[in-house]
Steps between C-alpha positions, in 0.01 A plus 500: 500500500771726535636454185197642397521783709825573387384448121227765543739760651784476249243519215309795678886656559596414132181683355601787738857517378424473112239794519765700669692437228303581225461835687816520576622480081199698400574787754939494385339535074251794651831637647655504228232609251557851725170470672512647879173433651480208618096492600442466171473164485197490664335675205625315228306210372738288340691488816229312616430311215886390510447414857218245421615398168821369690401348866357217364824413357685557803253303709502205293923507515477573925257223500702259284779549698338425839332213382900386383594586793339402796201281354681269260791400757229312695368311178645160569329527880128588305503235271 
């Protein structure tokens, strides 16, 4: 059960982390475009559209990667 537990935290953690990231590369090209307010974001619509387009791509890899992780080491002991 704790395996679990830990599953569901690194994937939670994971989808955490690669949001940041996107921010994080899409705030450094704003930077550098020569924009300087940085509430603007929260106007723009394809900032939004980029965010949703993209988590389900980042869940699916955070998932994966739990599942590899802490799930699949305890296959021999489920079947």
């Amino acid at each position: 059960m704790i395996d679990y537990i830990k599953g569901f935290a690194v994937m939670a953690a994971l989808n955490f982390a690669g949001l940041f990231g996107l921010g994080m590369i899409v705030g450094m090209f704003m930077a550098l475009g020569g924009e300087t307010d940085p509430n603007s974001l929260e106007d723009a619509a394809w900032f939004n559209l980029l965010v949703i387009a993209t988590w389900p791509f980042i869940a699916f890899f955070a998932f994966k990667f739990s599942v590899d992780k802490f799930i699949k080491k305890n296959k021999e002991f489920l079947t």
